[in-house]
Structures are given as C-alpha cells and as structure tokens.
C-alpha positions in Angstrom: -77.8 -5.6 32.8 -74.5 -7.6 34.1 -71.7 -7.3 32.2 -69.9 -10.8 31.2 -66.5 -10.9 31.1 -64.3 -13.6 30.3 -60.3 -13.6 31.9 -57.9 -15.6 30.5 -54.9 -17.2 32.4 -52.0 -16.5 31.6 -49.2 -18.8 30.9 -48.1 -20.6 34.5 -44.1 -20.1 33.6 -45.2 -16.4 32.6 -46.9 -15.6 35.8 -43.9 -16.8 37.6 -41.7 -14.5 35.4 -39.4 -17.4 34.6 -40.3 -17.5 30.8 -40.2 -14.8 28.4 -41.7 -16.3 25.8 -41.2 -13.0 23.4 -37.6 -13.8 23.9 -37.9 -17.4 23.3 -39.5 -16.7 19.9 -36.6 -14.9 18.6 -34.3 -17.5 19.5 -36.4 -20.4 17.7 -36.8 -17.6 14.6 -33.2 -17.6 14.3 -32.7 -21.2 13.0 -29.6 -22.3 14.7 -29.3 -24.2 17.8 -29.5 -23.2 21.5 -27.1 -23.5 24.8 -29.8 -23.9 27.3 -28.1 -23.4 30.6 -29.9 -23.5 33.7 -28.9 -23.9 37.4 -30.5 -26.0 40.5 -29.7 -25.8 43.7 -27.3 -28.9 43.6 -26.0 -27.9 40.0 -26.2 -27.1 36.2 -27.6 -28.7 33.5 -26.7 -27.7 29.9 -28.0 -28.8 27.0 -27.6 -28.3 23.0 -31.4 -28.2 21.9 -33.1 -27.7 17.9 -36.5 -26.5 17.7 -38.8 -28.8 15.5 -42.1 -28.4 14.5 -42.8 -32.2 16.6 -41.5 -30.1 19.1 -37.4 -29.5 20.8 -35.1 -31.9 20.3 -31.9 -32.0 22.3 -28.6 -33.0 20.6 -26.8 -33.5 24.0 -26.5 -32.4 27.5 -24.7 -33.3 30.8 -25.5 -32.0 34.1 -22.8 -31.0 36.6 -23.1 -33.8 38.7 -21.3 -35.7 36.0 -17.9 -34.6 36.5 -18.0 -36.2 39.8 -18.1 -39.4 38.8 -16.4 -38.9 34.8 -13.3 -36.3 36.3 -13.6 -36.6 39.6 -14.0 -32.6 40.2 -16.2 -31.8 43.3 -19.4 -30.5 41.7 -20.9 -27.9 43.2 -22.9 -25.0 42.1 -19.9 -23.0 42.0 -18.3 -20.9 39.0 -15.5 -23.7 38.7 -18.2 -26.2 38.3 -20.5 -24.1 35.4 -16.9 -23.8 33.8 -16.1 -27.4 33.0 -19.6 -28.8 32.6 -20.2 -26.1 30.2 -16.6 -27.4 28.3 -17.6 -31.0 28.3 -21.0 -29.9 27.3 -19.5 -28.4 24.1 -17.1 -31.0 23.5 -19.9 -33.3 23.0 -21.8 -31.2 20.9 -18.3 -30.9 18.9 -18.6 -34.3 18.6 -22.8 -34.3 17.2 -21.2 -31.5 14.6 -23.0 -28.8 16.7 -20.1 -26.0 15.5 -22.3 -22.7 16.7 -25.5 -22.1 19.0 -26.9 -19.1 20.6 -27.4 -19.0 24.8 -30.3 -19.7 26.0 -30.1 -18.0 29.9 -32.5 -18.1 32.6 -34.4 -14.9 32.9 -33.0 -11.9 35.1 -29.5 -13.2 34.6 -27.3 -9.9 34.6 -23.2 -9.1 34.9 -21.3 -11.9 37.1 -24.2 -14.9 36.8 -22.5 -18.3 37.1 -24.6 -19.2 33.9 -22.3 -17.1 31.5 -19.0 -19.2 32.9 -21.2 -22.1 31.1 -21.3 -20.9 28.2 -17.4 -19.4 28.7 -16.6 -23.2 28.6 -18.5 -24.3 25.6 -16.7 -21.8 23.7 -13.3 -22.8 25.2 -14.5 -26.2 23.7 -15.0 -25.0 20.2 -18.3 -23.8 19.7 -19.1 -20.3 18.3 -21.4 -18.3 20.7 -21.7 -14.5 21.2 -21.5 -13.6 24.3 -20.5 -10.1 25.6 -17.4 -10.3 28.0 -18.1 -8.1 30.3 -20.8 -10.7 31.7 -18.0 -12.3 33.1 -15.6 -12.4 36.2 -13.2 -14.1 35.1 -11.1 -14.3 38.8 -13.1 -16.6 39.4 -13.7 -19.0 36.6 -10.5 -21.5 37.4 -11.4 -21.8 41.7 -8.7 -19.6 42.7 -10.5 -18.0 45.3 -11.9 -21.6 46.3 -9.6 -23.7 48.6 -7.9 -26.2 47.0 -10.4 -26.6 44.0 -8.2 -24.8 41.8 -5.8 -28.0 40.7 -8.6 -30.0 41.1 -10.3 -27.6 38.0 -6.8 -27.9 36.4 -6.7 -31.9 35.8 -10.2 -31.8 35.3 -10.1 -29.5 32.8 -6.8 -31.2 30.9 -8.8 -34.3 31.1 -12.1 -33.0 29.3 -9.6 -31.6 26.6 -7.7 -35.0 26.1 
C-alpha cells in the first residue's frame, strides 16, 4: 500500500529567507506605524506604512534618488545617502502627523548596516523610534571619510531642515 503524502510550499519570500513573517506579525500586533527601510543596489527607499485589514497603506515615502534632483546631494547607496533620505523621510511623515513608528529592517541586518543611519535620520527629523545605538557607526554618518561629500551632506542636510 503507497503512502500519499501531500507537501506544502512554503512561502516564496520565506524560502528565500528575506521575510520573517513571525517577526512581521509582531510589528502589525503592535498598532503603531512602521519605518520600512530597504536598500537596492542604486539606493534606499523608506516608507511610513499602517497595516489595514484592506491591506498596508503607506503614509509617505521617498527614495534616495530624490535628493538628487530636490538637494542636489549625490545619491548613492552610501551611509551619507541613508542619512538624509531617512531625515526627509521623517520630515514628511512629521508633516502626515506620523510622531512615532517602529523599524521595519531587512532581515540579517546586524551592527554597522547602512539601514540603521535611515532610521538615525528620521529620528533626527522628529520621529520617536527605538533603536539601540550601538547599531550605529556614527564616523561615518556625515561623509567624512567620503571625498568631498561631507559639505555636500552639510547644505543638504540644512536644506531638508529649513
């Protein structure tokens, strides 16, 4: 007698271990709003999103490539660059009366990831986040060790807080 048995795929995002959807459940449980922060090869896009029943709604977002052409800051996928578009990020969500979120990081993120400068900025902007400190490296959050970024970070950064 053959023995039937069924196997059931698993989630495609789980497979790829780029979803931990335990984790994801205890963010949406917690009622408040999340910094989703997530980083391309050419950038970072970060984005203020509510869970719905309907589904996730985001509040706002910007991607990096938008202090290009906004601030004229060379946007690369840089420290520098996670920075500010994490600030303008939360200075628009300032502005939707987003006061406090949780973060929302890629998986396997760890001490040092350029993710955690993101959310650095958004609470340089205004908005309440916990985040544990030592995640960042903080020499290199302005572009000091970048040539000739660093006063380009400077007036970008004076002009996303004007």
């Amino acid at each position: 007698m053959k023995v039937k048995t069924t196997f059931i795929m698993p989630f495609r995002r789980r497979r790829e271990g780029r979803t931990n959807y335990a984790k994801r459940l205890s963010l949406i449980k917690g009622g408040s709003t999340r910094m989703v922060v997530r980083r391309s090869n050419k950038g970072f896009v970060v984005q203020f999103i509510n869970y719905l029943d309907s589904g996730d709604r985001t509040v706002c977002g910007t991607h990096s490539s938008q202090l290009r052409k906004l601030f004229n800051f060379p946007a690369r996928c840089n420290t520098p660059t996670a920075y500010l578009a994490g600030l303008y990020a939360g200075k628009l969500a300032l502005a939707k009366g987003v006061k406090s979120a949780v973060a929302d990081v890629n998986t396997g993120t760890s001490r040092g990831a350029v993710v955690f400068a993101a959310v650095k900025g958004a609470m340089d902007a205004g908005v309440e986040i916990p985040l544990d400190e030592g995640k960042l490296v903080k020499e290199r959050m302005d572009g000091s060790h970048l040539k000739g970024v660093k006063e380009q970070f400077e007036q970008a950064k004076k002009k996303i807080l004007a």
